[in-house]
PAMIZA-281481 format. One record per residue: residue in one letter; x, y, z of N, C-alpha, C, O, CB in turn; residue number from 1. Coordinates in Angstrom, 1 decimal, padded with zeros to 4 digits. Glycine has a CB too. Example, Ala and Ser with C-alpha at 12.3 -4.5 7.8 and 13.67 -1.06 7.14 Angstrom:
BEGIN
+------+--------+--------+--------+--------+--------+--------+--------+--------+--------+--------+--------+--------+--------+--------+--------+-----+
! rest !     nx !     ny !     nz !    cax !    cay !    caz !     cx !     cy !     cz !     ox !     oy !     oz !    cbx !    cby !    cbz !  nr !
+------+--------+--------+--------+--------+--------+--------+--------+--------+--------+--------+--------+--------+--------+--------+--------+-----+
!    A !  013.2 ! -005.7 !  007.8 !  012.3 ! -004.5 !  007.8 !  013.2 ! -003.3 !  007.8 !  014.2 ! -003.3 !  008.5 !  011.3 ! -004.5 !  009.0 !   1 !
!    S !  012.8 ! -002.2 !  007.1 !  013.7 ! -001.1 !  007.1 !  012.9 !  000.0 !  007.9 !  013.4 !  001.1 !  008.0 !  014.1 ! -000.6 !  005.7 !   2 !
+------+--------+--------+--------+--------+--------+--------+--------+--------+--------+--------+--------+--------+--------+--------+--------+-----+
//
This chain:
BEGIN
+------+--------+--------+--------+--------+--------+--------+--------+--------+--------+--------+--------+--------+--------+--------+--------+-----+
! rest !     nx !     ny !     nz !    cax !    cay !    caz !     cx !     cy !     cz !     ox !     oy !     oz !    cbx !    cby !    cbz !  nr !
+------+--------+--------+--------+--------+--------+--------+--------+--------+--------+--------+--------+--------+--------+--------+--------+-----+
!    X !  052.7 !  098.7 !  110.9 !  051.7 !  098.4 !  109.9 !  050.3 !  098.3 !  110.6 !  050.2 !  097.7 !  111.6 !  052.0 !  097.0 !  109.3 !   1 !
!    X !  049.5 !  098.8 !  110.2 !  047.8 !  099.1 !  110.2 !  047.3 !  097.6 !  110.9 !  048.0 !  096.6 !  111.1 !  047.1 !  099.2 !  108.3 !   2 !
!    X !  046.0 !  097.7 !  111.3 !  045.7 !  096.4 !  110.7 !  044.7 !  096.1 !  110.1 !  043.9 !  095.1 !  110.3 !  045.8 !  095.5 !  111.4 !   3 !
!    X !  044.5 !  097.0 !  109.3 !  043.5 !  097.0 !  108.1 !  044.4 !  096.6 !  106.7 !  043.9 !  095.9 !  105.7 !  042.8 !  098.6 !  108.0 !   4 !
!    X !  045.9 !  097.2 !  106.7 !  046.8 !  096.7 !  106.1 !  047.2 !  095.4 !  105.7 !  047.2 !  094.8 !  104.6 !  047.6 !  097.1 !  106.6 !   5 !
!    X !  047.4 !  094.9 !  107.2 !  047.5 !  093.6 !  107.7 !  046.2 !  092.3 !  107.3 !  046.2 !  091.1 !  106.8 !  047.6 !  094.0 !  109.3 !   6 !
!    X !  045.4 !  093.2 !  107.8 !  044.1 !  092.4 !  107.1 !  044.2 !  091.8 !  105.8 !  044.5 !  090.6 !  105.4 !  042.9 !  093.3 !  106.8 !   7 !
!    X !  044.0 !  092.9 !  105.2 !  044.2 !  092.9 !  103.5 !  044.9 !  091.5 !  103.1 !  044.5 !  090.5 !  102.6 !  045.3 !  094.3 !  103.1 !   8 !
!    X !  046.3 !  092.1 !  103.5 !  047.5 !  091.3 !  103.6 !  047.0 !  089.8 !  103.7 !  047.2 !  089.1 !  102.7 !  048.5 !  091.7 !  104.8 !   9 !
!    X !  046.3 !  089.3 !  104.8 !  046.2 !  088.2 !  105.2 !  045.5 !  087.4 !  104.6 !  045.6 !  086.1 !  104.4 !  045.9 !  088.3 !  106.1 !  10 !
!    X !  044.3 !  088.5 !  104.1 !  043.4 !  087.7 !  102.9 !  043.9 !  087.6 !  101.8 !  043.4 !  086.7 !  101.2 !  042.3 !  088.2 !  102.5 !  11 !
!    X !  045.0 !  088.4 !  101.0 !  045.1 !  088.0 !  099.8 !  045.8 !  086.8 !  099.9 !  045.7 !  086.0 !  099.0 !  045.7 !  089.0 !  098.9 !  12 !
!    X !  046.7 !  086.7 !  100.9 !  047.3 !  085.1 !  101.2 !  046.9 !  083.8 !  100.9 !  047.2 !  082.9 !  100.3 !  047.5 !  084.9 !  102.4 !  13 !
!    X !  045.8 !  084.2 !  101.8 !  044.6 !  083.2 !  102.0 !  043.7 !  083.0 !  100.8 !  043.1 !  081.9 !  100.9 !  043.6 !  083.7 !  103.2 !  14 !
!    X !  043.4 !  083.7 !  099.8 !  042.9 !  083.8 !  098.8 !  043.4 !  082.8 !  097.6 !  042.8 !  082.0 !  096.9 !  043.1 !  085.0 !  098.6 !  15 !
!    X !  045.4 !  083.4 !  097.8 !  045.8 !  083.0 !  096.7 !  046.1 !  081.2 !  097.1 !  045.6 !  080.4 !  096.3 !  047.0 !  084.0 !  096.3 !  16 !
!    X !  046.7 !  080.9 !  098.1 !  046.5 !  079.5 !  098.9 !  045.2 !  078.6 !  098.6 !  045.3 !  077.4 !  098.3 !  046.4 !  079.8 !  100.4 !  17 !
!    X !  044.0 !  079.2 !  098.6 !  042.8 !  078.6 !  098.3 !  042.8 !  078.0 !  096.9 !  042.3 !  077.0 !  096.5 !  041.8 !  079.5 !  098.5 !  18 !
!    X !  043.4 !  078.9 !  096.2 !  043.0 !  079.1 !  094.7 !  043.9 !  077.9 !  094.7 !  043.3 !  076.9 !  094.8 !  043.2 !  080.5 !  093.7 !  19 !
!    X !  045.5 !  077.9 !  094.6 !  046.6 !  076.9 !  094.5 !  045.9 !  075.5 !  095.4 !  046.7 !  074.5 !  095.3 !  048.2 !  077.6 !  095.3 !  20 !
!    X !  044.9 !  075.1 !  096.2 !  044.4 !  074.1 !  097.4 !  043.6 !  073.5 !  096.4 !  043.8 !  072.4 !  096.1 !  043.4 !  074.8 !  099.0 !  21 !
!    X !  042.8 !  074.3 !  095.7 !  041.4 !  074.0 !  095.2 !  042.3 !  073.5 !  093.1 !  041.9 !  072.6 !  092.3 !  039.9 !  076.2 !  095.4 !  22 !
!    X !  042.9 !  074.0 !  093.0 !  043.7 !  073.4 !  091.4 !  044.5 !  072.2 !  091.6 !  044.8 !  071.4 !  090.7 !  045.1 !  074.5 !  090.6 !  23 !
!    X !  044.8 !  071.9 !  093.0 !  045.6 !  070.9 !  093.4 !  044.5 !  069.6 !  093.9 !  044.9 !  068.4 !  094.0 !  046.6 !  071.6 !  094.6 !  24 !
!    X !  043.3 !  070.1 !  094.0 !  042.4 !  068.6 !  094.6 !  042.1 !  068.3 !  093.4 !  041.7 !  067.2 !  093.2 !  040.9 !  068.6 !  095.7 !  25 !
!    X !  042.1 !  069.6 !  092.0 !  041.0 !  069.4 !  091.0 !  042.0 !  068.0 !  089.8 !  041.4 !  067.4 !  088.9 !  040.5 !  071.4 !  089.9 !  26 !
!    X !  043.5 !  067.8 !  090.3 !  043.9 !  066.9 !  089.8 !  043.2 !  065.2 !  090.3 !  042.8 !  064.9 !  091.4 !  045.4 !  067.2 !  090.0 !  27 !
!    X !  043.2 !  064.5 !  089.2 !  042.8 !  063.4 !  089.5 !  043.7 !  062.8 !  090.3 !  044.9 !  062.7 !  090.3 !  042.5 !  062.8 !  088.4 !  28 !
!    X !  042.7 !  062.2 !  091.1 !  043.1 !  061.3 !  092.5 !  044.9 !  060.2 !  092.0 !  046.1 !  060.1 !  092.3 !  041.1 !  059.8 !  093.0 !  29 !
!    X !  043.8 !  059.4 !  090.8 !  044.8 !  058.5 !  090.5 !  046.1 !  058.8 !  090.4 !  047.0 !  058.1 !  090.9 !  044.5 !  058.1 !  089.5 !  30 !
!    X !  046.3 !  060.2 !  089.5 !  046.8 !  060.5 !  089.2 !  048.1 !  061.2 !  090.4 !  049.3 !  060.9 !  090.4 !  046.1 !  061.0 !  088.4 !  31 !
!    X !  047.5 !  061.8 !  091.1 !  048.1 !  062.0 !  092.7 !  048.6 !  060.8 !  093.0 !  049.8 !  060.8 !  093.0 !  047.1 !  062.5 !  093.9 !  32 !
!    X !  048.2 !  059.4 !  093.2 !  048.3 !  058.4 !  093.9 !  049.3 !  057.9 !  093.1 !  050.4 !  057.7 !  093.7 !  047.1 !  057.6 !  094.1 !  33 !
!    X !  049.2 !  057.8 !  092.5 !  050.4 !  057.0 !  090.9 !  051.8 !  057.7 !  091.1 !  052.9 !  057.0 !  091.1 !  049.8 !  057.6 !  088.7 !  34 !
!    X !  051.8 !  059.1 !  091.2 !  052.6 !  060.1 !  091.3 !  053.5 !  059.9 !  093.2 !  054.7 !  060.0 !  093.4 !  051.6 !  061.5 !  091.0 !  35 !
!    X !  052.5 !  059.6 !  093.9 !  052.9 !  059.4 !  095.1 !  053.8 !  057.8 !  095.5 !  054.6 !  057.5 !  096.4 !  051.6 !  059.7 !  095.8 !  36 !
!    X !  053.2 !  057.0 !  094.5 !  053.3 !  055.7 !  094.9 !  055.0 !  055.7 !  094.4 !  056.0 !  055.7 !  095.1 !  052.0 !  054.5 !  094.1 !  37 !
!    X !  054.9 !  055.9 !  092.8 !  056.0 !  056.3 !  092.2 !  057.6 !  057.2 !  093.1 !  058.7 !  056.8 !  093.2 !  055.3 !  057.2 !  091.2 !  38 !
!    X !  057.1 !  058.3 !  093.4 !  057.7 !  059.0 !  094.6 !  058.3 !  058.8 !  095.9 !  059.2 !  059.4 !  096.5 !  057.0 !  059.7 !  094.9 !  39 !
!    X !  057.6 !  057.6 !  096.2 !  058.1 !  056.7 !  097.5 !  058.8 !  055.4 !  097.3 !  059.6 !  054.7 !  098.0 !  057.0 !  056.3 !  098.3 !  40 !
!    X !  058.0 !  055.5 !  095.8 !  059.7 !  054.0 !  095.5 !  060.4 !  054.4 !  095.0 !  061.4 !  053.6 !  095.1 !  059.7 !  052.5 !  094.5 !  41 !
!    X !  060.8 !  055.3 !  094.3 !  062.0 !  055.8 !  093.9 !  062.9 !  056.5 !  095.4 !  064.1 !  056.4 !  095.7 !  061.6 !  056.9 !  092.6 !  42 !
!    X !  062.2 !  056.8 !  095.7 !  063.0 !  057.6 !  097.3 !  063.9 !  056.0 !  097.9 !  065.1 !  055.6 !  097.9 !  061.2 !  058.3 !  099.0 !  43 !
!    X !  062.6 !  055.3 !  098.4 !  063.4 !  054.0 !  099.2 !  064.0 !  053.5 !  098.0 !  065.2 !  053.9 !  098.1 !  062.4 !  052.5 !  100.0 !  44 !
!    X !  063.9 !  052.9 !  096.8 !  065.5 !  052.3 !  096.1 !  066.8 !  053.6 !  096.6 !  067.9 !  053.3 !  096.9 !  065.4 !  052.1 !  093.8 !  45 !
!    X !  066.4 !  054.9 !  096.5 !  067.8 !  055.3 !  096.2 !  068.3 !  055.6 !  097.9 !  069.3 !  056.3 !  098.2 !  067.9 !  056.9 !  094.9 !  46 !
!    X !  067.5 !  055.1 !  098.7 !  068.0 !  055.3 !  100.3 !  068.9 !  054.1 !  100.4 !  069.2 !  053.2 !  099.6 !  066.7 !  055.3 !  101.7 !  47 !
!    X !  069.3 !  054.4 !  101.6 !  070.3 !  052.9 !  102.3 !  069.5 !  052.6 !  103.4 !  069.9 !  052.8 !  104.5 !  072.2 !  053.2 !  102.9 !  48 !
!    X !  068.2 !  052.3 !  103.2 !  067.1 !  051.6 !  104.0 !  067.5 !  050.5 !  103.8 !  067.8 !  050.2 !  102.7 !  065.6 !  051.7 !  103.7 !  49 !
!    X !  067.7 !  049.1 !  105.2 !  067.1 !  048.1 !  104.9 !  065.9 !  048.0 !  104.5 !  065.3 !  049.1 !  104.6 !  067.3 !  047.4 !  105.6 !  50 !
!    X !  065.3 !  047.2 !  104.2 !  064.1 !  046.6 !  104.3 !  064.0 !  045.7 !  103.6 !  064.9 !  045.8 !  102.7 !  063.2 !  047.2 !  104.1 !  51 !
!    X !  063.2 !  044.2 !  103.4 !  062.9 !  043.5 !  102.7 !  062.6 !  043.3 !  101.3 !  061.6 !  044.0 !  101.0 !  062.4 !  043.4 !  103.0 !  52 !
!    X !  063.0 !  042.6 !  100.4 !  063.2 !  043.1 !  099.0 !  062.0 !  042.9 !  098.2 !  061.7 !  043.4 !  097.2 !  064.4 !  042.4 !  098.4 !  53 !
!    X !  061.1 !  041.8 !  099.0 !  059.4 !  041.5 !  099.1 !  059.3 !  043.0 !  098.9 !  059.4 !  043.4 !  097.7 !  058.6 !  040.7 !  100.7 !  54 !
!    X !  059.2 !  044.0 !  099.8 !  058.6 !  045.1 !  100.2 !  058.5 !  045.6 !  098.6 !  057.6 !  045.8 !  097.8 !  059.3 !  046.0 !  101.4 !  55 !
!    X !  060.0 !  045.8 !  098.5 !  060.3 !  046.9 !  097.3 !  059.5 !  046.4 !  095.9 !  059.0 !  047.1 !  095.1 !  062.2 !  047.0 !  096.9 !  56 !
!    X !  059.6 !  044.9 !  096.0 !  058.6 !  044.1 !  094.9 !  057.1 !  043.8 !  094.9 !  056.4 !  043.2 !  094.0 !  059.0 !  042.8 !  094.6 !  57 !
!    X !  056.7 !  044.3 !  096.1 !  055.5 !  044.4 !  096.2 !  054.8 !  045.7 !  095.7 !  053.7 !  045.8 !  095.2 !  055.2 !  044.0 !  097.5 !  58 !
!    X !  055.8 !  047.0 !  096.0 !  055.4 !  048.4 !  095.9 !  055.4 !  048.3 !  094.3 !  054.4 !  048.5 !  093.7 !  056.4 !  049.6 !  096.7 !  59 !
!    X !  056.7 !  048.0 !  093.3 !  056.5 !  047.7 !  092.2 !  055.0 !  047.2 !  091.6 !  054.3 !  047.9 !  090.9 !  057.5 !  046.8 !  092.2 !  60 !
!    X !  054.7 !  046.1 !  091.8 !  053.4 !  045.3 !  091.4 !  052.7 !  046.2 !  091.7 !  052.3 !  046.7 !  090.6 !  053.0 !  044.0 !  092.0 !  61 !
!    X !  052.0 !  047.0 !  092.7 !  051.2 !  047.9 !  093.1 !  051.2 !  049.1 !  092.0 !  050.1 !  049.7 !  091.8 !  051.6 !  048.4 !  094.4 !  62 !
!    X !  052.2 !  049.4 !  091.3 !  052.5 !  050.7 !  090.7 !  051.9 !  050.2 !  089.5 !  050.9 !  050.6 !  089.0 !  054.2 !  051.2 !  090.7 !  63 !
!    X !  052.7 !  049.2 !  089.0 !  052.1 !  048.6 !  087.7 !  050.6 !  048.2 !  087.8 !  049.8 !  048.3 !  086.9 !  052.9 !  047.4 !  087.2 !  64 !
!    X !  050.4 !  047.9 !  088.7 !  048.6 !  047.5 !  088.5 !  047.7 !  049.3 !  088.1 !  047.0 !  049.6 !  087.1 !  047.8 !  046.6 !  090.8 !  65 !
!    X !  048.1 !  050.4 !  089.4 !  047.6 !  051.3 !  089.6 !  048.1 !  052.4 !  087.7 !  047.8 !  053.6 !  087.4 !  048.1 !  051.8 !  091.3 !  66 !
!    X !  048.8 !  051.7 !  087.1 !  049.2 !  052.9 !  085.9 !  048.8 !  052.0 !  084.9 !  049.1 !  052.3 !  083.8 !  050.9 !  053.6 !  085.7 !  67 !
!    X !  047.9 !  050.4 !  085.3 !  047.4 !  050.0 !  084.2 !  045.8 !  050.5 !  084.3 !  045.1 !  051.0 !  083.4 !  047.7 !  048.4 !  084.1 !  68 !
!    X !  045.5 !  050.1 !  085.4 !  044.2 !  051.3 !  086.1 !  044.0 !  052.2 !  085.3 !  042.9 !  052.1 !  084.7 !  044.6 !  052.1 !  087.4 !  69 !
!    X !  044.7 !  053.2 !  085.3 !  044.6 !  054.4 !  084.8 !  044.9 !  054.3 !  082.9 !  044.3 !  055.1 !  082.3 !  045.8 !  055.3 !  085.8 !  70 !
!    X !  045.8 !  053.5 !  082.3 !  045.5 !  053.5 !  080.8 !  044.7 !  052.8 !  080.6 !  044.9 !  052.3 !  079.5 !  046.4 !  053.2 !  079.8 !  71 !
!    X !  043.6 !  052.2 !  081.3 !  042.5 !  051.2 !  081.0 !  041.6 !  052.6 !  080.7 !  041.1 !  053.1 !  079.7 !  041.9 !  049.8 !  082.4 !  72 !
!    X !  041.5 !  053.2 !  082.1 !  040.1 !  054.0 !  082.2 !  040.5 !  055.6 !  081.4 !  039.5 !  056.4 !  081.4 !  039.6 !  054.3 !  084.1 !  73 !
!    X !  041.8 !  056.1 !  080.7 !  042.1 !  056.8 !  079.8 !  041.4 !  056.3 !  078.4 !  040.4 !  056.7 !  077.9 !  043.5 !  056.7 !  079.8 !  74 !
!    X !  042.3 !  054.9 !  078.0 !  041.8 !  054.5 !  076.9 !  040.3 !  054.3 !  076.6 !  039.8 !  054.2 !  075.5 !  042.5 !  053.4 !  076.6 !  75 !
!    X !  039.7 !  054.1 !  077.6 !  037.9 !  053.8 !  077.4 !  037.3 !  055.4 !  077.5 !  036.2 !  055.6 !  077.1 !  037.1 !  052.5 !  079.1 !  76 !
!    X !  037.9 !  056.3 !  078.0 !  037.1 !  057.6 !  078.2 !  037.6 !  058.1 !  076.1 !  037.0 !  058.8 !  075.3 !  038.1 !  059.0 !  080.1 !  77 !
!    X !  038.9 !  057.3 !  075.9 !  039.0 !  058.2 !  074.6 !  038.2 !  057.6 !  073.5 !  038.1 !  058.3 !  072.5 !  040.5 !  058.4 !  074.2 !  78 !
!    X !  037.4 !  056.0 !  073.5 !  037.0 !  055.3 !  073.3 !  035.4 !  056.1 !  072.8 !  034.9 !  056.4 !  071.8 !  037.2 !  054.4 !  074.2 !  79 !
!    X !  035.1 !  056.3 !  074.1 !  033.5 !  057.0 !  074.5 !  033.7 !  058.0 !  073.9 !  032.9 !  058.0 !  072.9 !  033.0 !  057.4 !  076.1 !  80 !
!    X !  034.4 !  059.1 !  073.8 !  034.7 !  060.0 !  073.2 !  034.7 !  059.9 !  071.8 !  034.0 !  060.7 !  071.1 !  035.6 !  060.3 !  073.6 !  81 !
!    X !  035.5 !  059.0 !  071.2 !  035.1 !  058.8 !  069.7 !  034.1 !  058.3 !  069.6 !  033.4 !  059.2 !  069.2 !  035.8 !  058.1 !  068.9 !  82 !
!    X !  033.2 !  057.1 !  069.9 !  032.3 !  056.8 !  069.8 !  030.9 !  058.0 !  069.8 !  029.7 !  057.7 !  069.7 !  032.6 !  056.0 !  070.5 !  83 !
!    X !  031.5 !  059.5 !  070.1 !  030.7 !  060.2 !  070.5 !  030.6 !  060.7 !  069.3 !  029.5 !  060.6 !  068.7 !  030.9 !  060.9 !  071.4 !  84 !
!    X !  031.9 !  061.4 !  068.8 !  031.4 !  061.9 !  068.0 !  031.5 !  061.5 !  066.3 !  031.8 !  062.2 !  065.4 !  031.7 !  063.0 !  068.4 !  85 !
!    X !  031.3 !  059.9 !  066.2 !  030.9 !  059.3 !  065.1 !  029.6 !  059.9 !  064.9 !  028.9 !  059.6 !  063.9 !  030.9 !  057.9 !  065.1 !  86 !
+------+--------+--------+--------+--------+--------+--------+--------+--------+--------+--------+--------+--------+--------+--------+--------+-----+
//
C-alpha cells in the first residue's frame, strides 16, 4: 500500500473519529454524568464487591439529587419557552 493511500486512509479515520468526539461532548454534561453515575451503581449492586452499604446509599442520594437537578432545569427551560412564545 502507497502512502498516499495510507494517508488518505488515515485521515478519513481521523475525520470520522472527530466528528463521533465532537457529537459526543455536544451531549449535555449532566446528562453524561447522570448516565455515568447511574452506570456505576448499577455495575457495583450487581458485583460481589464488598463495600459498605453507606457507600451504595450515598451513591443512591447523589443520583436522585443530580436527576432532580436536571428536571428542575428541564422543566424551567420548558417554562421559558412557553413563556416565550405567549
Amino acid at each position: 500500500m502507497g502512502h498516499g493511500v495510507l494517508s488518505h486512509l488515515l485521515t478519513d479515520l481521523l475525520r470520522v473519529l472527530s466528528h463521533r468526539r465532537s457529537r459526543f461532548l455536544r451531549r449535555s454534561r449532566r446528562e453524561l454524568f447522570e448516565r455515568a453515575t447511574s452506570g456505576f451503581l448499577s455495575r457495583l449492586r450487581a458485583s460481589s464487591l464488598n463495600y459498605p452499604e453507606e457507600f451504595g446509599d450515598a451513591l443512591d442520594a447523589h443520583l436522585d439529587r443530580v436527576r432532580a437537578r436536571a428536571f428542575l432545569v428541564t422543566h424551567r427551560a420548558m417554562e421559558m419557552l412557553g413563556a416565550a412564545v405567549k
